[in-house]
N, C-alpha and C positions, 0 to 999 in steps of 0.2 A: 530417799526423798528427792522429786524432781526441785533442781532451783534457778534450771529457764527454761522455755517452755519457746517453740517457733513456730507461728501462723502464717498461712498462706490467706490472703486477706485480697479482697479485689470490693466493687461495691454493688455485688448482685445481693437477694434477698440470701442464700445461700450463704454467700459469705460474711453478712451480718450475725447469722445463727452458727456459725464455726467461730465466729470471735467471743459473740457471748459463752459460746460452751468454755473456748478458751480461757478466757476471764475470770470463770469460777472454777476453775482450775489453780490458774494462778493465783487466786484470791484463798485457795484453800488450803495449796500447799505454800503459800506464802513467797511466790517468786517470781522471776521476772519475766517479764513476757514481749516477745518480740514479733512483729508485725512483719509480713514479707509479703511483697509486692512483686512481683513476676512481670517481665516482659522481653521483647527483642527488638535489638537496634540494628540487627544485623538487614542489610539491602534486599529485596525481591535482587533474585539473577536477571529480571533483563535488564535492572541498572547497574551491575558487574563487569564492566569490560567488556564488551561485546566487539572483535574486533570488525567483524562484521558490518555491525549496525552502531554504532559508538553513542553513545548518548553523550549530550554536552555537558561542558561541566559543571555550568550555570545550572542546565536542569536538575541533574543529580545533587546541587550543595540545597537547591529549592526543598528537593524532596525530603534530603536529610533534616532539615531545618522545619518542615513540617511533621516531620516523624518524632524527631524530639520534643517538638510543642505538644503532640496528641499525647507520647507517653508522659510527661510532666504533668497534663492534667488529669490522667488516668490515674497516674499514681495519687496526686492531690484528694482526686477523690474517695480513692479507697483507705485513705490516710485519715480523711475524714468520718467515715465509717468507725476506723479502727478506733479514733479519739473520743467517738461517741458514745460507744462501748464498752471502753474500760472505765470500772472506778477509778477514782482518781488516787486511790492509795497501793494502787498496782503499780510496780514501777516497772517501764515499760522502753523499748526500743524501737528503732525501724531500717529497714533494710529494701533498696530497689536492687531485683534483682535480674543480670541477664540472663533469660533464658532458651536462649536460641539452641541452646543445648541443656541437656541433664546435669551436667559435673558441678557448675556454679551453684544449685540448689543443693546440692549432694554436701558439699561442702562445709554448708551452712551447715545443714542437719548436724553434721559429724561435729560439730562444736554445741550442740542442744542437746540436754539431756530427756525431752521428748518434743516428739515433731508433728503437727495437727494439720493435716491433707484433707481434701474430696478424693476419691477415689481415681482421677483424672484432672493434671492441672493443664489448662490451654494458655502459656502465658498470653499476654494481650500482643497484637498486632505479630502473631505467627499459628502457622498452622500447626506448630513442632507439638504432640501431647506429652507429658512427665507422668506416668504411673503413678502411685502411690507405692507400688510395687516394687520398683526400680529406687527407689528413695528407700527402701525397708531392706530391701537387698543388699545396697549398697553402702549405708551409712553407719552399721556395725552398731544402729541404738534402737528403741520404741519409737514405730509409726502410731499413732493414731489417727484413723482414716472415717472421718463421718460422711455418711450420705447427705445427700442435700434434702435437707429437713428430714420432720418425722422422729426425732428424736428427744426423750427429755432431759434438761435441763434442771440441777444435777444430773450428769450422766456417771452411769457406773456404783451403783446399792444395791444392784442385783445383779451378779457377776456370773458369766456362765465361762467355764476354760475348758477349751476341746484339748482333751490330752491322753497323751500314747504312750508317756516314758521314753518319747525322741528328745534328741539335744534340742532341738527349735524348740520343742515343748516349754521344754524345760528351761529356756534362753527366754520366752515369753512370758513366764510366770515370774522370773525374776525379775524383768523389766517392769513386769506390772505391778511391784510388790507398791509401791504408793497409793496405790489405785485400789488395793482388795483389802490395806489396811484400811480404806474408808469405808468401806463395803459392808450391806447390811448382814447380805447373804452372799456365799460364794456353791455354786453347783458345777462338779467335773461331771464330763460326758464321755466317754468311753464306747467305742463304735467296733462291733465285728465279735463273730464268736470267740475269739480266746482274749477277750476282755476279763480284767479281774471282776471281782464280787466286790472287793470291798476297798476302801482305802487306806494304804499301809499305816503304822503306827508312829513312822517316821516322819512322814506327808502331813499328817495333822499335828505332830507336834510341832514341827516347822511352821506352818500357820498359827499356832498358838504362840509362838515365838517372836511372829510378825503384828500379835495381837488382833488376830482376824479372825470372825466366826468359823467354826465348824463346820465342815465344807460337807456340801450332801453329792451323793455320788450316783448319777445315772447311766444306766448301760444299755446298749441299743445292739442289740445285734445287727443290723442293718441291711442282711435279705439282698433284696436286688434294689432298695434304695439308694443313693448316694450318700454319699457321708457328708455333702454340703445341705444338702437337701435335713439330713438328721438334724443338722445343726440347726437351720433355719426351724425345723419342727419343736425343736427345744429350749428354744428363745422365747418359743410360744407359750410353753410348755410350764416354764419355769416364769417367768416377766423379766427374763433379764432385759439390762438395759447396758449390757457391755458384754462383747464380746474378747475373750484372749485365746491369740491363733497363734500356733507356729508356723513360720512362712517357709513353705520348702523350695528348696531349687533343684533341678536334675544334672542333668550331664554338664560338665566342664566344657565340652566341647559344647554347649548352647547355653552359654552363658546367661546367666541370669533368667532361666526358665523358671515358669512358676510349677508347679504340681497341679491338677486337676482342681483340685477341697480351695486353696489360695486362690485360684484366678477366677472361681466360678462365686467366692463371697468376697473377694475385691472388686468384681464389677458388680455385684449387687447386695453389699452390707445388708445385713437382715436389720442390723442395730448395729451404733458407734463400735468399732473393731480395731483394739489395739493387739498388733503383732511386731513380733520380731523373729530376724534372721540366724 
């Protein structure tokens, strides 16, 4: 059972419909839910020392002093969002955070038992982007990553899980065992000719264990389509309305690379897509 739950919250129409989804989450699994607020305080380089060209110090204390005034009201605002949103029998938090870099967001996650992203975070007032990716990689728990809109609310009664018999596989179904115990229907998908027939006996007892319906089993051999592409086709397929992906990484030496199937349905969520690492 999840029992806190971390939103990245800003106050686009987008992020109004990732706290709602959030919200009945929290509301479902009965727990806490925290609001997070992204941004960076860190200076533009030409007002860094520039021994060159030196900027005064008056100007640079000006800047900083307008920089903090806009992030304060930024955050206010999406603060505002977040409070409007939630029931008030959610008990909830709040967190501004710097993101001039990845690690302080990483952070968080790694203390949240799951983490609710857009696929791309731009903290405000930096060009730096955060992956969702990079957050799933690196946090060691369940990303939940929704597109911006398009999705309904309840999410996740129609459950589809791409799975291989890999650890990530098998690391995402665990994470998502909250989520497929709500679940009306669960459907495995299975890509490429030496896919099994059928689902082992062990697999469905496991789900009967976790008190979850009887998972229906689809096999695709997949030809010269892609296997993101399959997926997307069986979302359709099926009406799921949540996706569970195992997030794979390649070489040690490229740290944090995603696999082809990952990076090609992290930029374009067919449906709400929770994975883990």
């Amino acid at each position: 059972m999840y029992r806190s739950i971390l939103v990245h919250v800003d106050s686009s129409a987008a992020g109004r419909t990732r706290v709602a989804a959030a919200a009945e989450l929290a509301t479902r699994f009965s727990c806490t839910l925290t609001g997070a607020f992204l941004s960076s305080s860190r200076l533009p380089r030409y007002l860094v020392g520039d021994v060159l060209t030196p900027i005064p110090q008056d100007v640079q204390d000006g800047y900083v002093q307008e920089r903090q005034t806009a992030i304060a009201a930024a955050s206010k605002a999406a603060k505002e969002v977040f409070a409007s949103v939630i029931p008030h029998d959610v008990r909830t938090h709040w967190l501004d955070i710097d993101g001039y870099n990845d690690d302080r967001l990483i952070a968080c996650a790694k203390r949240h038992d799951l983490v609710i992203l857009p696929p791309e975070i731009t903290p405000a007032f930096t060009n730096h982007v955060i992956p969702a990716a990079r957050v799933g990689m690196a946090s060691g728990g369940p990303v939940l990553v929704l597109k911006h809109g398009g999705f309904p609310i309840p999410l996740g009664r129609k459950v589809l899980i791409a799975w291989n018999e890999s650890r990530e596989a098998v690391r995402a179904v665990r994470d998502a065992w909250p989520l497929l115990e709500t679940a009306s229907e669960i459907h495995l998908l299975q890509v490429g000719p030496a896919a099994t027939r059928a689902i082992d006996a062990l697999m469905q007892r496991q789900l009967a264990d976790h008190e979850c319906p009887p998972a229906t089993l689809h096999v695709d051999d997949g030809g010269d389509t892609a296997v993101e592409d399959i997926i997307r086709l069986h979302v359709g397929r099926t009406g799921a309305d949540l996706v569970v992906l195992g997030l794979y990484g390649h070489s040690r030496l490229r740290e944090l690379v995603m696999g082809g199937v990952s990076r090609s349905l992290l930029s374009d969520p067919p449906m709400p897509l929770i994975m883990s690492h």
